[in-house]
C-alpha positions, 0 to 999 in steps of 0.5 A, spaced: 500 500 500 505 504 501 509 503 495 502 504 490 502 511 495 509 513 494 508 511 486 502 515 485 507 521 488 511 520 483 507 520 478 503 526 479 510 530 481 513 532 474 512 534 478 512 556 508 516 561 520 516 556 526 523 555 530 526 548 529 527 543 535 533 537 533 532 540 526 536 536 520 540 539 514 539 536 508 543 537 503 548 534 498 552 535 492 547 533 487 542 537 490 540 544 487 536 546 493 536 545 501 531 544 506 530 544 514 527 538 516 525 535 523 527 529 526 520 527 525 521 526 517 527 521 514 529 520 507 526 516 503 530 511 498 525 511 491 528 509 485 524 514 480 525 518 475 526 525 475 524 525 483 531 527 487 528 527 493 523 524 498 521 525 504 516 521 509 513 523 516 515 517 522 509 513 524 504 517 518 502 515 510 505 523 509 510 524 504 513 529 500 517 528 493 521 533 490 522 533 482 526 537 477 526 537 470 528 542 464 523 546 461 524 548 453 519 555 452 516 556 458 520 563 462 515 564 468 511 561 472 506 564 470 506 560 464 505 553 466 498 551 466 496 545 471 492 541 465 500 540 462 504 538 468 499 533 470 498 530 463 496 525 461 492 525 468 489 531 468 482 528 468 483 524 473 484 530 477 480 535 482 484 541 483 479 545 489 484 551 491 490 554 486 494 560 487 500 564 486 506 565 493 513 565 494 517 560 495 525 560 496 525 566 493 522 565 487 514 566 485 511 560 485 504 557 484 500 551 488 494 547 487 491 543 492 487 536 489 484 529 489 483 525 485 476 524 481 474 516 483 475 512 477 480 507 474 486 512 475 484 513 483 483 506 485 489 505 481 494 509 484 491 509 492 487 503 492 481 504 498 485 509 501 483 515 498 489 522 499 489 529 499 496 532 495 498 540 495 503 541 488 508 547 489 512 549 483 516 554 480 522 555 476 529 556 477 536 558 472 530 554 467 528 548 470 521 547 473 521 544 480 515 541 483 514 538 490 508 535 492 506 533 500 501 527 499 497 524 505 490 519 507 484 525 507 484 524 515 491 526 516 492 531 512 491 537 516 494 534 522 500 533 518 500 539 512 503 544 518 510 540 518 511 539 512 510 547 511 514 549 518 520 543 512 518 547 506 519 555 509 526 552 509 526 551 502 532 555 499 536 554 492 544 553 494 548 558 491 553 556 485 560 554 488 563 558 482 559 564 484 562 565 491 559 568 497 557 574 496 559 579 503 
């Protein structure tokens, strides 16, 4: 059940300040970005495509992936529509809010959805019917998206962690650059 969950996440992912207690740096040589995150979320080892991290909550069906991908036309955020970034699905999918925010410096859109029922949703969450919340936006041309899942019940008990995590979200500087003082 946890592996169809975290597919789905994969899938459909193309795809805010609280002080920290134990809080854990993430961050690595291959990853364009850092974040924050608590001790209550650990890394997930997924072996998909265009996902370059995946986080899950301890003790809960919460999870949080991090995709990246190169974008030909598309210059703003602006720009993106829904109906493309989630193609081929985008029927099977039932956005209930969308707007406009700042994300690690970078304007920004989100979405919060589900999916509609059908073959496609008994597909990807089986009995378990989840609630998601997509952020993306665009960086040095290339599209970022981060897409928090959860069960329908545990979403807004989990939803305010993973935001106090992804209020840390921030680009890393290119090393060649240097630090400016």
């Amino acid at each position: 059940m946890l592996r169809r969950t975290l597919f789905l996440l994969a899938v459909l992912s193309l795809t805010l300040p609280l002080p920290f207690l134990l809080a854990v740096k993430e961050a690595s040589p291959e990853r364009p970005f850092s974040i924050q995150l608590s001790k209550e979320w650990m890394e997930l080892d997924l072996p998909f495509q265009g996902v370059i991290a995946s986080y899950g909550r301890k003790g809960t069906l919460a999870t949080f992936h991090i995709t990246e991908r190169k974008l030909d036309d598309i210059k703003t955020v602006g720009q993106l529509k829904w109906k493309d970034l989630f193609n081929p699905e985008f029927e099977s999918i039932e956005i209930h809010k969308q707007g406009d925010i700042l994300l690690a410096g970078e304007k920004a859109r989100f979405c919060i959805y589900s999916l509609r029922p059908g073959d496609f949703k008994k597909k990807m969450e089986g009995k378990l019917a989840a609630k998601y919340i997509n952020y993306v936006l665009i960086h040095q041309g290339r599209l970022f998206s981060i897409t928090f899942k959860d069960t329908e019940d545990g979403f807004a008990l989990n939803y305010p962690s993973f935001l106090t995590a992804i209020r840390t979200f921030h680009f890393n500087e290119p090393a060649s650059l240097g630090r400016k003082r």
